[in-house]
C-alpha positions, 0 to 999 in steps of 0.5 A: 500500500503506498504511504499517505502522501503518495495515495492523495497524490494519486487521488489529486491526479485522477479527479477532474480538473474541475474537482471541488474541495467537497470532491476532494474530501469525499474522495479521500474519505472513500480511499480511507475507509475502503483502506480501513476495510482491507485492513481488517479483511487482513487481521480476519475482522469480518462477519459473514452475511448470516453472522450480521443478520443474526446480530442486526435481527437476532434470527437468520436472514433469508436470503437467498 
């Protein structure tokens, strides 16, 4: 994963010319959480689609 500076570097690179500063923010605020997400992927911080809905509705989910 490449460090801070570099990824907002890469960021300013791939918006539009005619970015605003709420683009911005919203971009880096993305990259952040997708990075975060990764990174609890890695350290095995997941739950399966059954194990969240018997937490958020304390039965099984029927999804199929």
């Amino acid at each position: 994963m490449p460090g801070l500076k570099q990824a907002v570097h890469e960021i300013a690179d791939q918006l539009p010319e005619r970015a605003t500063w709420d683009d911005v923010l919203y971009t880096c605020y993305i990259r952040q959480k997708l990075d975060e997400g990764i990174r609890d992927l890695d350290a095995g911080r997941s739950y399966t689609q059954e194990e969240v809905g018997k937490r958020l509705l304390g039965k099984r989910p029927e999804c199929k």
